[in-house]
VOSE-380580 format. One record per residue: x, y, z of N, C-alpha, C in turn; chain; residue in one letter. Coordinates in steps of 0.05 Angstrom, whole numbers, plus 5000, padded with zeros to 4 digits. Layout:
<rs>
R | nxx | nyy | nzz | caxx | cayy | cazz | cxx | cyy | czz | chaine | residu
R | X | Y | Z | X | Y | Z | X | Y | Z | A | A
...
</rs>
This chain:
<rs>
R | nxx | nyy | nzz | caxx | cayy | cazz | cxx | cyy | czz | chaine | residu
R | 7069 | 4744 | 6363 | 7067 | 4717 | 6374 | 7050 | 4701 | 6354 | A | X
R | 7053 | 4673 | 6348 | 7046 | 4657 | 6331 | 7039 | 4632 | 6347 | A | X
R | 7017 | 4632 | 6333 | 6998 | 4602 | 6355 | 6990 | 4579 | 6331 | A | X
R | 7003 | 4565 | 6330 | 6996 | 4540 | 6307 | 6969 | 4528 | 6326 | A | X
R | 6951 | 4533 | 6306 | 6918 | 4531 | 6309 | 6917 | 4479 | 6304 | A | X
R | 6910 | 4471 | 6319 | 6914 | 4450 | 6319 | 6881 | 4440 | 6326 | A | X
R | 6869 | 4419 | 6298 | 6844 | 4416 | 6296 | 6844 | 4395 | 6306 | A | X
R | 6813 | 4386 | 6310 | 6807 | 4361 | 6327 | 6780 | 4352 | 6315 | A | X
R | 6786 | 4319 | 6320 | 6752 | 4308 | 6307 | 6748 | 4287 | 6334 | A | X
R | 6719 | 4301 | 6339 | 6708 | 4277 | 6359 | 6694 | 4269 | 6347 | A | X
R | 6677 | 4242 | 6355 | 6675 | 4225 | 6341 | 6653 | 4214 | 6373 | A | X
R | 6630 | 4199 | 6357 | 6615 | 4181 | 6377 | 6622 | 4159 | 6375 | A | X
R | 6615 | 4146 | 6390 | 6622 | 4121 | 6397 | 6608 | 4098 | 6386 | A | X
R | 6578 | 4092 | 6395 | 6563 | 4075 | 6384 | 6550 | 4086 | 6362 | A | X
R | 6557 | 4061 | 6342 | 6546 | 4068 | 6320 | 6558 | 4087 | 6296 | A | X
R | 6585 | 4093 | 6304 | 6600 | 4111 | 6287 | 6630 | 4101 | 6288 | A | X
R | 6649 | 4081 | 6310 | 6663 | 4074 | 6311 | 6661 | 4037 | 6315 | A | X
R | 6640 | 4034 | 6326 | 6636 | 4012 | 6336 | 6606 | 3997 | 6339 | A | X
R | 6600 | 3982 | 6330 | 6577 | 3969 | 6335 | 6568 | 3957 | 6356 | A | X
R | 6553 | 3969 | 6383 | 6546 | 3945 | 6403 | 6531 | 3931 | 6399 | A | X
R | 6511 | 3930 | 6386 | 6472 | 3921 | 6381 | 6472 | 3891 | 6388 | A | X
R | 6500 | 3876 | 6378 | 6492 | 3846 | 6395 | 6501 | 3845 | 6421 | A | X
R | 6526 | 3863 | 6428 | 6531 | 3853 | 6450 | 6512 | 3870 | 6483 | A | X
R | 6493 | 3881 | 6474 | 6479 | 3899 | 6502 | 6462 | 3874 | 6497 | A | X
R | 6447 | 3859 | 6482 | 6432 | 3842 | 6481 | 6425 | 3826 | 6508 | A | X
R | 6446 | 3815 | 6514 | 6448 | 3801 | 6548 | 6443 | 3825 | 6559 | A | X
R | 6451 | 3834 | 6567 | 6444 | 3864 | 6591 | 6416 | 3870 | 6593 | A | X
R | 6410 | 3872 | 6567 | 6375 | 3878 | 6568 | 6362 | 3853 | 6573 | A | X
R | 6373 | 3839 | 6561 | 6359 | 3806 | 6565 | 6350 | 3804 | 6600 | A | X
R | 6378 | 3806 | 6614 | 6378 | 3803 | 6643 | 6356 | 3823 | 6655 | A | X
R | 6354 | 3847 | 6649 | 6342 | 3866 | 6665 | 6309 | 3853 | 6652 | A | X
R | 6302 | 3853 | 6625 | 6273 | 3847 | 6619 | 6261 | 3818 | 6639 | A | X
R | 6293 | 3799 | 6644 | 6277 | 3772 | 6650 | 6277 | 3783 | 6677 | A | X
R | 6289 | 3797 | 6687 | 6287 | 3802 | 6727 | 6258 | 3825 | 6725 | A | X
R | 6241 | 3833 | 6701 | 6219 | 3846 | 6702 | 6197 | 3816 | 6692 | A | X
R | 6202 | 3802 | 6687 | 6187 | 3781 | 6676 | 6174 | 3791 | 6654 | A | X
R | 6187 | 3796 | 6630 | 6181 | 3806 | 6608 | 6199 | 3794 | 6583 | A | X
R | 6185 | 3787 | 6561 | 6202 | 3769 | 6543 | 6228 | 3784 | 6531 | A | X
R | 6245 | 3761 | 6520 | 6280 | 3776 | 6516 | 6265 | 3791 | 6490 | A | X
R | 6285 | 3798 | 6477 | 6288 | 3813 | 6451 | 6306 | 3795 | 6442 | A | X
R | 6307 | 3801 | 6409 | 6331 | 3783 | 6390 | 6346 | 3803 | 6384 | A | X
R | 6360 | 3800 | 6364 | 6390 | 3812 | 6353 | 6375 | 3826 | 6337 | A | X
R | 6348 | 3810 | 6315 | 6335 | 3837 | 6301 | 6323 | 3853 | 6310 | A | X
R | 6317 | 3851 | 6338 | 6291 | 3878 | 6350 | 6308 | 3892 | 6354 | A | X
R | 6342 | 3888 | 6369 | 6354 | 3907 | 6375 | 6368 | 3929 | 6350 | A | X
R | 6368 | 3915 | 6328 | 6378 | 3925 | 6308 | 6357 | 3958 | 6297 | A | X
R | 6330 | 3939 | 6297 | 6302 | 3950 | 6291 | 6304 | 3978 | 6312 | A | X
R | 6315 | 3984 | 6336 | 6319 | 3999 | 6358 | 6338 | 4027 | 6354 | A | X
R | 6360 | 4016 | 6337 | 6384 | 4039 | 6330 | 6370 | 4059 | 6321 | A | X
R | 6381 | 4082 | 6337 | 6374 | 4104 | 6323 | 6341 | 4116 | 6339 | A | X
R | 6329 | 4105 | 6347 | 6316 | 4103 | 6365 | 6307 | 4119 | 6385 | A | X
R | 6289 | 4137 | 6397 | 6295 | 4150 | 6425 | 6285 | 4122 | 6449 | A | X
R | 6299 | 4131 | 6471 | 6286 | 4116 | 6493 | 6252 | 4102 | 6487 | A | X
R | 6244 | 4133 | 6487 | 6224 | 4129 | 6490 | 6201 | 4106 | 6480 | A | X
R | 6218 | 4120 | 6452 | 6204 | 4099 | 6427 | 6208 | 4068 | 6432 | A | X
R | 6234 | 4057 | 6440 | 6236 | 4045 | 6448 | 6222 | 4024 | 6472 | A | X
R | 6216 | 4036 | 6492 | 6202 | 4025 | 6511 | 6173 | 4027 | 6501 | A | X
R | 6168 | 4038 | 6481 | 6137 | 4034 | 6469 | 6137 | 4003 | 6456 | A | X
R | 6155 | 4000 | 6435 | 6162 | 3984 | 6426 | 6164 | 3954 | 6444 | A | X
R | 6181 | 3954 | 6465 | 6189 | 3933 | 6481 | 6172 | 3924 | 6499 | A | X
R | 6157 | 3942 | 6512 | 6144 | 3941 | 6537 | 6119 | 3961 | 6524 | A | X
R | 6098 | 3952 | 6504 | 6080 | 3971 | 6501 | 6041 | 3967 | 6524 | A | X
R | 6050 | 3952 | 6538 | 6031 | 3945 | 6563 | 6034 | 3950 | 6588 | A | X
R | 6062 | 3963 | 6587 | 6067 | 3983 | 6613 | 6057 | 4005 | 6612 | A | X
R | 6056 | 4019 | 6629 | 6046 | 4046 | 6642 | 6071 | 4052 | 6640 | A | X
R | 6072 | 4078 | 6625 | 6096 | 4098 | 6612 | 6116 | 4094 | 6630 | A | X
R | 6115 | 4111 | 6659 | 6131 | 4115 | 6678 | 6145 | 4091 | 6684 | A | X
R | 6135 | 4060 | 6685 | 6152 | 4041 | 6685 | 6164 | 4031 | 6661 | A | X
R | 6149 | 4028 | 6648 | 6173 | 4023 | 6625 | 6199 | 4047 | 6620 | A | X
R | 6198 | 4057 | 6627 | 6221 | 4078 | 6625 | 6240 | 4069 | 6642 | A | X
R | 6227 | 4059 | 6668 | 6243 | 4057 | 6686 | 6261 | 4034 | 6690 | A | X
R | 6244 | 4006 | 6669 | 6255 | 3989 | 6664 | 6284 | 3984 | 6633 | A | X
R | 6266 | 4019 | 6627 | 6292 | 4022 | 6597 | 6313 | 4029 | 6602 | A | X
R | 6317 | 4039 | 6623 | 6330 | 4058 | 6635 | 6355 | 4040 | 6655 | A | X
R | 6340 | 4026 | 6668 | 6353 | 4004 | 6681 | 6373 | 3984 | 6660 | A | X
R | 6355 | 3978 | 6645 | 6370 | 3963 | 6608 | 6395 | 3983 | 6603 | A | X
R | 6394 | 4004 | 6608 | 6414 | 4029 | 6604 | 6434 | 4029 | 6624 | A | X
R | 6437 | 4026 | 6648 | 6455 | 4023 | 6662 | 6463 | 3983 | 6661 | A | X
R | 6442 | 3967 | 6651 | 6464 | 3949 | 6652 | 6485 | 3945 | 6639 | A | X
R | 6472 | 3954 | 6607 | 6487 | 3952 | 6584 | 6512 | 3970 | 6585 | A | X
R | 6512 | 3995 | 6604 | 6547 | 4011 | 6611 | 6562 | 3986 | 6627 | A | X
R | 6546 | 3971 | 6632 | 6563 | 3953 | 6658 | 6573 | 3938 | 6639 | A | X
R | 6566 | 3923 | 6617 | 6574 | 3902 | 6611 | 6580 | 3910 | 6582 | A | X
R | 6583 | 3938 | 6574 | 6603 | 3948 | 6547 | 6622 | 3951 | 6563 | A | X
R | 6626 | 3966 | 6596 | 6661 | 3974 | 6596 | 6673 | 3950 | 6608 | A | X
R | 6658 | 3921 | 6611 | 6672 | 3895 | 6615 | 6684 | 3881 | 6580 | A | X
R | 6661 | 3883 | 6566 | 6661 | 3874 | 6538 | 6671 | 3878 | 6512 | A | X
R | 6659 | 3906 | 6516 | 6663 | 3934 | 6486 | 6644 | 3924 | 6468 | A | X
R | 6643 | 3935 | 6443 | 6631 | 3923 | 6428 | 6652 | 3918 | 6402 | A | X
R | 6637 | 3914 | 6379 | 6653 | 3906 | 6350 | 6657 | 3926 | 6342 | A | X
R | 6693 | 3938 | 6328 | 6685 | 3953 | 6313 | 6700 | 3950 | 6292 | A | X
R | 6683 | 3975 | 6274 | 6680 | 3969 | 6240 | 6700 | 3972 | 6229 | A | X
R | 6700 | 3958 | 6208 | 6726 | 3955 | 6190 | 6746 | 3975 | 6183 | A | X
R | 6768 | 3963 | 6196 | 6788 | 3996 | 6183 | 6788 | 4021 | 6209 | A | X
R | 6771 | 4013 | 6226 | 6772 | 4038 | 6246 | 6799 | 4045 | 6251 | A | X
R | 6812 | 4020 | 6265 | 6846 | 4029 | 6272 | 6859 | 4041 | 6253 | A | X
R | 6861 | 4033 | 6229 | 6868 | 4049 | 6207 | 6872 | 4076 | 6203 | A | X
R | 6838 | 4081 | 6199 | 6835 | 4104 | 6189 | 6846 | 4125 | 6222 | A | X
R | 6830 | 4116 | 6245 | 6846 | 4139 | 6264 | 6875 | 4137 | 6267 | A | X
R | 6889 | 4118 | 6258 | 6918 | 4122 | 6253 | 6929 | 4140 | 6226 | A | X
R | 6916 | 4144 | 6211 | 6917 | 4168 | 6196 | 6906 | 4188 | 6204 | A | X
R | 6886 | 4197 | 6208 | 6869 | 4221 | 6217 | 6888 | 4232 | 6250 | A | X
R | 6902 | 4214 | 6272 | 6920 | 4217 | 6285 | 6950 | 4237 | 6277 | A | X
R | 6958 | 4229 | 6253 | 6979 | 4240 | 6241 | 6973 | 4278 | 6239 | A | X
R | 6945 | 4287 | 6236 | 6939 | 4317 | 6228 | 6917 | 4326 | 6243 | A | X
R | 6896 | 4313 | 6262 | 6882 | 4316 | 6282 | 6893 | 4303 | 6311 | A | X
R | 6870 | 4319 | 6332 | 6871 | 4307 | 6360 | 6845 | 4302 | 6349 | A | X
R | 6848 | 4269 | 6364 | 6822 | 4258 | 6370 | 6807 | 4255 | 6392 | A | X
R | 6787 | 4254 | 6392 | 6767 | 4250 | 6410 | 6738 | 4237 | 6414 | A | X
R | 6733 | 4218 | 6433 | 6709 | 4206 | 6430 | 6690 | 4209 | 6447 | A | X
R | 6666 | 4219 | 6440 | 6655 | 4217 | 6464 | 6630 | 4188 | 6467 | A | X
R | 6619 | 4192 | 6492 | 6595 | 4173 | 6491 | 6571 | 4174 | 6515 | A | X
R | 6555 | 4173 | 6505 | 6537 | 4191 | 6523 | 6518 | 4170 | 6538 | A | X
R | 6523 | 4168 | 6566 | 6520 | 4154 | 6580 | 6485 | 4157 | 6591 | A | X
R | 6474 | 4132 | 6593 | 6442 | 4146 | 6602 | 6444 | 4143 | 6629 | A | X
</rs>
């Protein structure tokens, strides 16, 4: 018996297919101003990629008490799923392309890791 072995590339989502960094901007914007806490720009969020939470909420909220700023990062984290799977974000040049080739000799797959 003969099993044709069939390879696969997953692939993340933000930041490897697609750029969100301007568009969560509102999402966090909304959750920081319903904490009465100043927005962020397009460069803080940029400054953020790559980032853990954590570091993050040091960054954003460094006059909170740990446990709430998390809780307010965190919250930033479920708005921004709400308003990428209304939105999406941008993505980078050639993406369709290239997984239209890579399609022809892989299964693809994307994942994305939800907070």
């Amino acid at each position: 018996m003969h099993f044709k072995i069939k390879q696969g590339v997953i692939f993340d989502l933000d930041g490897t297919l697609w750029d969100s960094s301007e568009q969560v901007i509102p999402a966090w914007n909304t959750i920081l101003t319903k904490h009465n806490q100043r927005n962020i720009t397009a460069e803080e969020m940029a400054s953020y990629m790559g980032k853990t939470l954590e570091m993050i909420a040091e960054s954003v909220l460094p006059k909170l008490p740990h446990k709430q700023a998390m809780n307010i990062m965190c919250e930033c984290c479920k708005e921004e799923q709400i308003y990428l799977s209304r939105h999406g974000g941008t993505l980078y040049p050639d993406v369709e392309n290239v997984l239209c080739e890579l399609k022809k000799h892989y299964q693809l797959f994307i994942v994305r890791k939800l907070q």
